[in-house]
N, C-alpha and C positions, 0 to 999 in steps of 0.2 A: 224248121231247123231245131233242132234238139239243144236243150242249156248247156254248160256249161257241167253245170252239176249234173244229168241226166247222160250227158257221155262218160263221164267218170265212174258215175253208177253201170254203165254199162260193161267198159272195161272191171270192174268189181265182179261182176256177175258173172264175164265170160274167165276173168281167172279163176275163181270160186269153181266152175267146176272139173278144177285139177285138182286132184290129192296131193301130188307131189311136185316136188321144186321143180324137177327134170321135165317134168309135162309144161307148167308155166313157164320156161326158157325156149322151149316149143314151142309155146305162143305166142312169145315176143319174138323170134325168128321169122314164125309166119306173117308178124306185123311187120318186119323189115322187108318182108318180101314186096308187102303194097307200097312201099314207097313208088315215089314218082320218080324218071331220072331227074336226075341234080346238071345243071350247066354247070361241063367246066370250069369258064372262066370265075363261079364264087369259089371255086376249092384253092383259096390264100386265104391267109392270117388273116385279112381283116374281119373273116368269117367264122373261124373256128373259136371253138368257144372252150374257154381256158376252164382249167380244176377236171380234164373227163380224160381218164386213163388211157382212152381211144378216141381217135383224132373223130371230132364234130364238127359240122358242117352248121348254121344256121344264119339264113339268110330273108328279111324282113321282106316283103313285097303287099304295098299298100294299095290299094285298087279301087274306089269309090267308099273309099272311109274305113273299110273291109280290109284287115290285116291278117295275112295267111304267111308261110314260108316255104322257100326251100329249104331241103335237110337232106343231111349226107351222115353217114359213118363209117369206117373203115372194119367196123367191129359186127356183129349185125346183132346183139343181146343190143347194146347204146342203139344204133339205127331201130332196132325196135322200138325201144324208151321212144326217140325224137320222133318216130312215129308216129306213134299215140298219143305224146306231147303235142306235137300239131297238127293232131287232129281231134283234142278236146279242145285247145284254144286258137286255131285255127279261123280264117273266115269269120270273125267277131273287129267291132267295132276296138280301138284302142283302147278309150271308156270302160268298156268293159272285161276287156283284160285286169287291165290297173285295178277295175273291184272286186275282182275274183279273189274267193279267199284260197289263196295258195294249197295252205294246211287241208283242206277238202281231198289230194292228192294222199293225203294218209289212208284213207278205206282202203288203198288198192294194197296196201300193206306189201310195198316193196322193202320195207326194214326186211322184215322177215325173208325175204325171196331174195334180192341181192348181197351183193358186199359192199363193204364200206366205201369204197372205191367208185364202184359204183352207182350207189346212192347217191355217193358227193357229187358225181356226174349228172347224175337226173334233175338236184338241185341248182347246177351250174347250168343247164338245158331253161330252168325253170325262168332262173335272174335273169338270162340272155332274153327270153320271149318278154318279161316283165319291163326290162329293159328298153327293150322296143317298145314295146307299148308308149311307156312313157314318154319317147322322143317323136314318136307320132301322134299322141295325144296333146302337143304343146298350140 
């Protein structure tokens, strides 16, 4: 299984070979497409994860110490993000959530590619999984 840092390098790579904004919004669409369906019954509040323009879905599901989620968005630019958000920190011990240096999410250099709005959102994707971490690492 590939680190941590090495998915992120990957997502780096596969947006790297777009020139343009409009081509990389295309490929975070196509990330939204891989989603998994989402059960019903997580799409309440006590799932959606606050600060994201368009309504998100993140739901913790811990499985032999192995923490992965479900993820939803109403938007499919955000459903891309929460995409590729879990699916670099995905399927990883809590542990190593928690040591992941966050800031490592700069290469894929979504300042430049989204809006502020958005960004806030992807950070607010980030807390939520960090989050989790934490309360299953105890």
């Amino acid at each position: 299984m590939k680190s941590i840092e090495e998915k992120i390098n990957y997502y780096k790579e596969s947006l790297d070979l777009f020139d343009d904004g409009m081509e990389k919004y295309k490929f975070l669409i196509d990330q939204a497409k891989k989603a998994k369906n989402f059960p019903e019954e997580f799409r309440n509040e006590t799932f959606k994860v606050s600060g994201c323009q368009a309504q998100v879905w993140l739901v913790p599901k811990l499985n032999q110490n192995l923490l992965s989620f479900y993820y939803d968005s109403d938007a499919f630019i955000s459903k891309g993000m929460v995409t590729i958000l879990c699916d670099i920190y995905g399927d990883r011990t809590p542990l190593e959530i928690k040591k992941s240096d966050l800031s490592l999410l700069n290469i894929l250099e979504l300042d430049t590619l989204l809006t502020p709005g958005r960004r806030n959102g992807v950070y607010s994707m980030l807390e939520k999984i960090k989050e989790y971490a934490d309360a299953y690492s105890k």
